[in-house]
PLY file of the C-alpha trace (Angstrom):
ply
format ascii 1.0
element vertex 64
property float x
property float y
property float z
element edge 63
property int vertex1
property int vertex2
end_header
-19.30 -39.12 20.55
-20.08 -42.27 18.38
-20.99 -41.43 14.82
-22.72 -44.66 12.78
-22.54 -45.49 9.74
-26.06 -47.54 8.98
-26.57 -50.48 6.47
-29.91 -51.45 5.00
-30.03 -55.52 4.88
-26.18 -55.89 4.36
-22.47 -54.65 4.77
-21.36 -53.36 1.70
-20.85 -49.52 0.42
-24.08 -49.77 -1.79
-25.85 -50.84 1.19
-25.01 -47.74 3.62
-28.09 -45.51 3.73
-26.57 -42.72 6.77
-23.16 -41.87 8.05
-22.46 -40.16 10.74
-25.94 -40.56 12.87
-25.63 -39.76 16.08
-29.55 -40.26 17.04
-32.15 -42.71 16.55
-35.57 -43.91 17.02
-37.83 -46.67 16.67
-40.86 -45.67 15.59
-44.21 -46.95 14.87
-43.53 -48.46 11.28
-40.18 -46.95 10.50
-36.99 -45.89 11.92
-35.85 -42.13 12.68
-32.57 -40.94 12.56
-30.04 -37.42 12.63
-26.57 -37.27 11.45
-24.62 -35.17 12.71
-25.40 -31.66 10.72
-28.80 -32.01 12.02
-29.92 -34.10 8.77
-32.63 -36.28 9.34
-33.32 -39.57 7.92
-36.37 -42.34 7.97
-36.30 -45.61 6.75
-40.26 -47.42 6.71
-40.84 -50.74 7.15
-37.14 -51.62 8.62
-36.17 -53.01 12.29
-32.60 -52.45 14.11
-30.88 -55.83 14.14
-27.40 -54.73 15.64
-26.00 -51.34 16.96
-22.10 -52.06 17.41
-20.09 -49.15 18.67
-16.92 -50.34 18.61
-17.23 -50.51 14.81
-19.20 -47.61 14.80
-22.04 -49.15 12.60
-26.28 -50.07 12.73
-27.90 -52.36 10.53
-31.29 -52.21 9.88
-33.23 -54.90 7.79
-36.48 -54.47 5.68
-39.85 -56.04 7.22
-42.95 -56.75 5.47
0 1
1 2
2 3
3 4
4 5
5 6
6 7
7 8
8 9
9 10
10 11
11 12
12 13
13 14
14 15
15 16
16 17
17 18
18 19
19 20
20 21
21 22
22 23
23 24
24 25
25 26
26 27
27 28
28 29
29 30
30 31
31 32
32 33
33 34
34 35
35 36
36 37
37 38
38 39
39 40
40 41
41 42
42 43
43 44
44 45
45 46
46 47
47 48
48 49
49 50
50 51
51 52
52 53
53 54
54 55
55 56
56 57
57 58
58 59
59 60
60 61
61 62
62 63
């Protein structure tokens, strides 16, 4: 199983917002996601912009 570790509009440590989510979801106006303890996340007003599983990481950027 592929556990992310997600960024919010870059790629440094102050910039990861989840780690270890193994689910998400593209919502109407924000992103869903679950780690995996069962923890659930959601980021509003954001948009996937790459999933890359060999790194294991998601970055999501901030829309208006």
């Amino acid at each position: 199983m592929c556990e992310f570790t997600v960024y919010l509009n870059r790629k440094s440590d102050s910039d990861i917002i989840a780690t270890n989510v193994i689910k998400s979801k593209i919502k109407e106006g924000h992103i869903s996601m679950m780690d995996s303890s069962g923890k659930t996340y959601r980021v509003d007003n954001a948009e996937i912009v790459t999933v890359d599983s060999i790194m294991a990481e998601m970055h999501l950027k901030t829309v208006a």
